[in-house]
N, C-alpha and C positions, 0 to 999 in steps of 0.2 A: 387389316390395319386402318384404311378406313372407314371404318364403322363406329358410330361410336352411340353407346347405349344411353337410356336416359340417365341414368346411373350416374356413368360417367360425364357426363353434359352435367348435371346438377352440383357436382364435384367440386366441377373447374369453376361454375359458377359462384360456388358459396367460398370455393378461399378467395375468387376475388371482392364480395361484398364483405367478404372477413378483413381484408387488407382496406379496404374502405372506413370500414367501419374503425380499425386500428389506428388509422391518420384522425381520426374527427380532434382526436384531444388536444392534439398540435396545434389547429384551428379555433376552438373554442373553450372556451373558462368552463371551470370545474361547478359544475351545479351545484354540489355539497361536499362538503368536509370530508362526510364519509363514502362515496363513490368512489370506484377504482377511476383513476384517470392519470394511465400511464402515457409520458411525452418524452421525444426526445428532448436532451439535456445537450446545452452549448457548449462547447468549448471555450478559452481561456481566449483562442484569437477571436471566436466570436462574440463573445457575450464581452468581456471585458474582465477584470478581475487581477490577483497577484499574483507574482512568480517570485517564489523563494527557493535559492541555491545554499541549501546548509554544507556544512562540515563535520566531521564526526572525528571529537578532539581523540587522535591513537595515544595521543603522549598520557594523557588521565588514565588511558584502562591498563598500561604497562606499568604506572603508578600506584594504580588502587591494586596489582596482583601483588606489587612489590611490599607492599602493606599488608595485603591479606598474609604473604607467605612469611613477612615478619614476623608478625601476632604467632603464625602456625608454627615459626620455629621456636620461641618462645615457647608456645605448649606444649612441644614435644620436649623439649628439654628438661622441662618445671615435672613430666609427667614420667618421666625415668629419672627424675632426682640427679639432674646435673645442671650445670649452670653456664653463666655465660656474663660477658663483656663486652661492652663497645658494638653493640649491634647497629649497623648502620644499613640507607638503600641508597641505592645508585644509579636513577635512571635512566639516564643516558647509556649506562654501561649494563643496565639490567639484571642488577647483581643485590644480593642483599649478603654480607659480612659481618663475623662476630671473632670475637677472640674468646676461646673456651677460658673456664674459670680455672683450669688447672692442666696444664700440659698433658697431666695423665687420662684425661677425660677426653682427649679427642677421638682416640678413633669409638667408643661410645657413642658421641656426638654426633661423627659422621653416621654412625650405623642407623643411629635414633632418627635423624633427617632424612637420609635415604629412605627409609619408611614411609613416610608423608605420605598421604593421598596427592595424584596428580590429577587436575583436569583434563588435561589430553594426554595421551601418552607420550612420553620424552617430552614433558613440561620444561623441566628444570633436569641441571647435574650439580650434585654435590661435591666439592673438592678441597682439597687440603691447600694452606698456601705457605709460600717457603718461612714465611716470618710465623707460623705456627699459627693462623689463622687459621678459617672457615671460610668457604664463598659460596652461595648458592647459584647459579647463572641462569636466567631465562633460556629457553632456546629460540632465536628467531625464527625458526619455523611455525612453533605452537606458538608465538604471540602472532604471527600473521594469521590463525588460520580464527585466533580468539577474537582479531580485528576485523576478520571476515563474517565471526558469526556476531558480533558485535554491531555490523551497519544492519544487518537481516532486521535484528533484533529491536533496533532503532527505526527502521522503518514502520514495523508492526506496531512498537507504542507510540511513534508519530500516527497512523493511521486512529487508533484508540482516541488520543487526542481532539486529535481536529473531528473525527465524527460525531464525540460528545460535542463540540461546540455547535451543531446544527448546518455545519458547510453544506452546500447542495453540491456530490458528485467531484469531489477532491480526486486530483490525479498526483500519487505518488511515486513516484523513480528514484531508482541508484543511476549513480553518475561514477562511473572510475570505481578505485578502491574504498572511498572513506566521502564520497558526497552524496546527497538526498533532494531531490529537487520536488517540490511542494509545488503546487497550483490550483490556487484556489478561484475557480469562476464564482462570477458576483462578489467577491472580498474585497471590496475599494481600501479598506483601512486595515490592514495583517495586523496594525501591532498587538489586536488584541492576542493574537493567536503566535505570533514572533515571542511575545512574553513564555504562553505556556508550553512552545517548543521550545525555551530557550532555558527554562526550569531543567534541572535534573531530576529533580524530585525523589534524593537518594536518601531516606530516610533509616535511620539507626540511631540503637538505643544503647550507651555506654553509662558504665559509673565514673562519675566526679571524686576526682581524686582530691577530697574536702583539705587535708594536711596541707595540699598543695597551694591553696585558695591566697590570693593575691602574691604568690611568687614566682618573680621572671624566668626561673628555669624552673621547670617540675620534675623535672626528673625522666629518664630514658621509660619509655612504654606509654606517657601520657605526652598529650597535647595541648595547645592554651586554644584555645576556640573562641570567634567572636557571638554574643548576643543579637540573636536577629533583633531585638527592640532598640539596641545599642550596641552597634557595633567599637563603639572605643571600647566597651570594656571586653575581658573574656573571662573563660572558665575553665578551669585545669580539666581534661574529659581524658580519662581512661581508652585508648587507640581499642583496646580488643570490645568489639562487640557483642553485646551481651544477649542482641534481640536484632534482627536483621528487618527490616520494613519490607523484605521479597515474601514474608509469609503472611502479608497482609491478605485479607480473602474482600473487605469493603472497608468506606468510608464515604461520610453522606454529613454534608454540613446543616448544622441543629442550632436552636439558641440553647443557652446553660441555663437551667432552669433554676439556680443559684442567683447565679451573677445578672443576668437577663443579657451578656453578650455573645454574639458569635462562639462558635467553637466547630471542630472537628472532630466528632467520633469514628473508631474506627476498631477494627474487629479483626483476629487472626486467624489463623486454620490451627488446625491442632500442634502442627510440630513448633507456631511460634507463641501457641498459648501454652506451653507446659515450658518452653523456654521462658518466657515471659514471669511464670506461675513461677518458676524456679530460681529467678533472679532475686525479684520481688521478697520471697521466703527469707531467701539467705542475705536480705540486706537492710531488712527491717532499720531504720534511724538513719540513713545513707542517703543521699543526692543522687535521682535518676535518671541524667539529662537527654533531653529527644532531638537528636541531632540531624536537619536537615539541610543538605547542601552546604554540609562543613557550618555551619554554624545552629545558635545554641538556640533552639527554638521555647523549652521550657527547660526547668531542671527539678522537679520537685521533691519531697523528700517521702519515702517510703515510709508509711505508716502502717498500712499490713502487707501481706502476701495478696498480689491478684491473681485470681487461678480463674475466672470467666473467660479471660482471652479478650478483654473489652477494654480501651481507655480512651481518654479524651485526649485533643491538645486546644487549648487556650491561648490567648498571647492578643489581645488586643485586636482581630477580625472585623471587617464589615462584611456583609452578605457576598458582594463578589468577591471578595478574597479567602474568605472560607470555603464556599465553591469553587474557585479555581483550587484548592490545593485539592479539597475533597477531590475533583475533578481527577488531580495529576497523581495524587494515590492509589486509585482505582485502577487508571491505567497504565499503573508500574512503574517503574524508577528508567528513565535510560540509563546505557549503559556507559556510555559517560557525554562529555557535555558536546551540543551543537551551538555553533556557532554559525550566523547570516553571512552570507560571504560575497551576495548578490540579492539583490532583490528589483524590481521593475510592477510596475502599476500598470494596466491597458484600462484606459478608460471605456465607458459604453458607446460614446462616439464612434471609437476606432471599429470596437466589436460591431457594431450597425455596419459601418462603409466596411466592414470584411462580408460579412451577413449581404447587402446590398449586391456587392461585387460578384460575387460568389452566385448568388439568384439569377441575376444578369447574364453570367457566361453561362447557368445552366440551361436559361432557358430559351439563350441564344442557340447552343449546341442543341437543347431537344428539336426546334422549330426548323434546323437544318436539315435534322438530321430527317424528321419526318415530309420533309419539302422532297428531298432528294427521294424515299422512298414512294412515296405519290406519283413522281416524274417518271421515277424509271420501271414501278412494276403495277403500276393501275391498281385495279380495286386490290391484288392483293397486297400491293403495299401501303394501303390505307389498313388491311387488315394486321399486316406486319406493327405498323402503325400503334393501334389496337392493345395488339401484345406490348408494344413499349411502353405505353401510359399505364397498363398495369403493374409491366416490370418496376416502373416509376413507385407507384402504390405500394408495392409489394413489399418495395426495400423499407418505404419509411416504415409502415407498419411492422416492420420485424425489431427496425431498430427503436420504433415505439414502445412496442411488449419488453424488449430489455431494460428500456430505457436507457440506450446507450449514448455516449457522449461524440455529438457531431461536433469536427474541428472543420477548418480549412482543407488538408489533405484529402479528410471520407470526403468533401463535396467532388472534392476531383475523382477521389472514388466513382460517388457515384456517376459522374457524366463518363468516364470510362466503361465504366460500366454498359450504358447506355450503346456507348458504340460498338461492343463485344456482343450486344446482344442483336445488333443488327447487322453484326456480321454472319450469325447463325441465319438469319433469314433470308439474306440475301444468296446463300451458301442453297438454301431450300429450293429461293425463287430460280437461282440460275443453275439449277438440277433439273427443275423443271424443265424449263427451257430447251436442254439439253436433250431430254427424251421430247417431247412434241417437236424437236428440227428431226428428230430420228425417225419422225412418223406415227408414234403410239397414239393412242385415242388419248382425249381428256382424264380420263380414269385410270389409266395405265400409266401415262407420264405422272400422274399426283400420286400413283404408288410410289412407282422407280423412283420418282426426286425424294420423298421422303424417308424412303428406307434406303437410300443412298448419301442423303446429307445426315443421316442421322448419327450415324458411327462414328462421322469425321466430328459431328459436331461433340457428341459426347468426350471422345479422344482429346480434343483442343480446350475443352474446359476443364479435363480432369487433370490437364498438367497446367496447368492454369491456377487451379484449385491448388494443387500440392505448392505451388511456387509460393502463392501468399500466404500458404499455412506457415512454411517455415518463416518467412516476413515477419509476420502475428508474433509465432515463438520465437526468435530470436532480437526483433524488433523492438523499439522504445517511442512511448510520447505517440510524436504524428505518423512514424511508419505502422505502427500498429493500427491506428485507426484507418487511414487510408487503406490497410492489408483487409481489415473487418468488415469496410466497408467492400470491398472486390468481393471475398467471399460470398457474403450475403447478396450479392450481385450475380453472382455463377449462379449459387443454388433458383433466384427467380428467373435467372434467363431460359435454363431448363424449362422450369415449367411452363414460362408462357411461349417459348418456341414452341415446344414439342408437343403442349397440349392443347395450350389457348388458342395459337395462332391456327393449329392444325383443325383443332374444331371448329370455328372460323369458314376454314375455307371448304370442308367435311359437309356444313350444315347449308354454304350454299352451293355447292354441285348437287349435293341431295334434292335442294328445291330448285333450281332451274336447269339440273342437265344439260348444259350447255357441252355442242360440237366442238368448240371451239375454245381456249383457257388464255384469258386476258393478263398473260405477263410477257 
């Protein structure tokens, strides 16, 4: 055990000039563009930057199912040849109701509805009501579990989002059932980015119900919708959707090589270009309005069938706003709207005197801690010493190669750190000790201490290990990093206890054989 090969000497040597070599980029500017030059990344309390507390509106997604399931009883009805009256939704009560067209037609009706595809199972119940109605009822269980996968889902095309816009290293979290907490380091100014989280970007294609055109009631099944170029006016739009903007596959802002203005082209996958193709066919002379975010973004009139699965949208665009839509097509529609509910700015001031602070206590704690080790165990705790500056080394460089995001919390990490790992040493040095008052030679007490502090020392780190793991996974924001930063703490304490420090002291009893062991 102690012997140690060149092999093994050249080993421990090269992960520590690897871990050397890992830190240089922290330290110095990137030579060129194209060089690897991974660094760790600041956190939000260091660096400075925004913190945005969204909300994720539940009342919109229990409205657009009550819509969707409108339209859907509607086609079940029209599609068994029965009919219907007085269809109404009821959000609050999460109900959508109709009155059958003819008494003798309900239990039909029921039968036809009961049919429906559901999204989760026990969606909806179907039921009769005593005044010879119809009611459909949500179930509060399946709308909870739709609002559940609905933030998931909102996080995901937040994340899309904001890493199209170039953020360096965005940290995303749920908060509770229905909130999103954003932080953006280095973002002095969010609004760019509050805008295109604050877009839905729920894009659908209905027919304009033309007969309808300047009449204040249109009729049950359509709706009056405002003109994004003017909103005072609107436009009668048929509620059932004819082309759904989720089968979009791209979209990438162009100039019209017509008009010489902005636009947006954008491109479907198959099931919404044979929709598309099939709309188009059967509406030839017809108004085909592209509705985003409940209003009327173009509406033009159908002159052939498109079966490419390709169109444009137009509407008066300058470069950044054709790109940001292009932008928010690409990365999906949320699934309904966020709203800022908080927001806070850390200047780079702050972020420096946390930065400043944070250095201070570290490298007050290291200079302790290696004083104390010098005092109490001689040369070998200059060698103890040794192993900490590289343990030091070892963590940046790991969290270099990730590039992982240092906060406040990891720096207390890592001076924690620091002091776990000089408790392994000290655990080594006063083992030693232990056997040279019992009388062993020099060579026999640095067996016995080391193959006796070694188990305890493995045992104590490995539940040590398991405790921050579950931290990590169950954790949020700064306990995760603080936990990341332990981890990767344990694993360099290992090696430079058990190997650095061991070699160390291995390479000089080898060269001066001493009677005597200076701890």
């Amino acid at each position: 055990m102690m012997y140690y090969s060149r092999l093994k000497m050249a080993s421990v040597i090269a992960v520590c000039l690897l871990g050397v070599l890992l830190c240089l980029p922290n330290t110095l500017r990137q030579p060129a563009p194209g060089v690897p030059w991974r660094q760790i990344h600041l956190g939000l309390d260091l660096r400075g930057g925004s913190y945005l507390l969204m909300q994720v509106d539940m009342n919109s997604i229990t409205a657009d199912r009550l819509q969707t399931l409108a339209d859907g009883t509607r086609q079940a009805l029209l599609d068994k040849g029965l009919g219907y009256r007085d269809i109404t939704t009821d959000a609050k009560a999460g109900t959508v109701s109709f009155t059958p067209r003819d008494p003798s037609e309900r239990d039909a009706d029921l039968k036809a509805l009961r049919a429906m595809p559901m999204v989760v199972p026990g969606e909806f119940a179907v039921d009769g009501r005593a005044d010879g109605g119809i009611v459909i009822t949500l179930s509060p269980d399946a709308m909870r579990r739709r609002a559940a996968e609905a933030v998931t889902q909102s996080i995901e095309i937040v994340r899309r989002r904001i890493d199209a816009t170039g953020a360096v290293d965005p940290q995303i979290t749920r908060q509770g059932d229905d909130r999103i907490i954003v932080e953006l380091p280095g973002v002095s100014d969010p609004e760019h980015v509050k805008k295109l989280l604050g877009t839905t970007a729920k894009m659908t294609f209905h027919m304009v119900q033309d007969s309808a055109v300047g009449s204040a009631a249109p009729g049950p099944g359509v709706s009056l919708l405002p003109l994004a170029s003017d909103p005072n006016q609107t436009l009668p739009v048929v509620d059932h959707v004819d082309v759904d903007g989720s089968d979009l596959t791209n979209a990438g802002a162009a100039i019209d090589q017509q008009t010489g203005e902005w636009a947006v082209n954008f491109s479907f996958d198959s099931a919404g270009a044979r929709a598309f193709a099939e709309t188009t066919r059967a509406n030839i002379g017809h108004r085909f309005a592209i509705v985003l975010d409940n209003k009327v973004v173009q509406a033009p009139v159908i002159r052939s069938a498109i079966t490419g699965g390709n169109g444009q949208i137009t509407g008066g665009f300058d470069a950044q706003s054709a790109t940001d839509l292009a932008l928010l097509l690409r990365a999906g529609a949320l699934p309904a709207p966020l709203s800022v509910i908080e927001q806070r700015s850390i200047g780079p001031s702050l972020g420096a005197d946390s930065i400043r602070a944070g250095m201070i206590s570290l490298a007050v704690g290291f200079m302790l801690v290696i004083l104390f080790m010098a005092l109490f165990y001689g040369r070998f705790g200059w060698y103890a010493n040794t192993a900490l500056l590289a343990n030091l080394v070892l963590m940046v460089a790991i969290l270099s190669l990730f590039q992982a995001t240092l906060t406040l919390p990891g720096m207390a990490g890592m001076l924690l750190t620091l002091g776990m790992a000089v408790d392994a040493n000290i655990l080594i040095n006063e083992r030693i000790r232990e056997e040279v008052a019992r009388g062993r030679t020099a060579l026999a007490a640095m067996q016995a201490g080391f193959e006796r502090a070694t188990s305890t020392i493995l045992d104590s780190n490995a539940t040590a290990l398991l405790a921050h793991i579950m931290l990590f996974v169950f954790g949020s924001g700064p306990v995760q990093n603080f936990a990341l930063t332990i981890m990767i703490g344990i694993v360099t304490t290992l090696f430079t206890t058990l190997l650095l420090s061991r070699m160390l002291m291995v390479r000089w009893y080898a060269r001066t054989r001493p009677s005597i062991l200076p701890v």
